[in-house]
N, C-alpha and C positions, 0 to 999 in steps of 0.2 A: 141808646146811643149806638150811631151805628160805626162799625170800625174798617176801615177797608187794607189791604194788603200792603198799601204802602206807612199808614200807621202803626202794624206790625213791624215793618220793617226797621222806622223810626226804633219803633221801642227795644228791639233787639239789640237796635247800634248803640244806644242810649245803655242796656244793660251790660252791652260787650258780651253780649251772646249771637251763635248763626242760627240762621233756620235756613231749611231748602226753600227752595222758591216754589214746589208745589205744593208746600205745607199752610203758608204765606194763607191761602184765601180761607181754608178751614180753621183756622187757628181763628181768623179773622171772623167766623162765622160765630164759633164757639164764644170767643170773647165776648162778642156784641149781644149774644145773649144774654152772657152770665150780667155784664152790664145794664141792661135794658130789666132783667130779673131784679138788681139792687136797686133800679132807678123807681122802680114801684113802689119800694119803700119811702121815698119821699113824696106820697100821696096819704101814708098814715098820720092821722089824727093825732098827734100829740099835745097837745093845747094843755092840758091839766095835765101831764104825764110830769113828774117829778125826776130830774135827774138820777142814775143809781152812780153807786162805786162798786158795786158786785152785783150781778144775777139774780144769785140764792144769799138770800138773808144768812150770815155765818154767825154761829154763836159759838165763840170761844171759851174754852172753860180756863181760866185762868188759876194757878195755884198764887196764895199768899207769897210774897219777895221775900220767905224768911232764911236767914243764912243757916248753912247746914248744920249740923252737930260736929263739933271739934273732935279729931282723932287724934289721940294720946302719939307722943314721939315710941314708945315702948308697941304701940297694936301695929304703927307705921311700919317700924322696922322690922317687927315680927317676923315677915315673910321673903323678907330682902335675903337675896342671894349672900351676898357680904355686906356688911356696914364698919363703919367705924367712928369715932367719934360722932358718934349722933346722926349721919349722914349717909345716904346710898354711895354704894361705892358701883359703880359702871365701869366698862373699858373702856380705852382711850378709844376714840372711833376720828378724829380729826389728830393727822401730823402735819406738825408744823418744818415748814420749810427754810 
């Protein structure tokens, strides 16, 4: 495909981006390239090619959903700065107005 100076331009207004106006023709040249390079790809033979969802075959190791081991209110509190009645005790960090 080829792209010429004023379809850059297009595409620029279209992105609400500038370009200089002697940039216009090389950018133009570059594009047309990299385009013309992709458009190759649509001469690849896919005919038996199975669609993918990923590149590389991923193999996830999954662990069992089993819920954890319960901690005693006593191992909980253990290490708590203060507690009291069975509870962490924190400061206040939120005043009310």
């Amino acid at each position: 495909m080829k792209l010429h100076s004023r379809d850059i331009k297009k595409l620029f207004a279209l992105s609400k981006l500038t370009i200089k106006k002697e940039e216009q023709d090389s950018l133009a040249r570059e594009l047309s390239s990299v385009l013309s390079w992709v458009g190759t790809l649509q001469s690849a033979d896919t005919e038996n090619i199975l669609p993918m969802t990923h590149p590389v075959p991923l193999n996830t190791n999954c662990n069992n959903d089993l819920p954890p081991e319960n901690i005693s209110l006593d191992n909980a509190l253990k290490n708590a700065p203060e507690s009291e009645n069975n509870h962490f005790l924190v400061p206040k960090v939120i005043d009310q107005v």
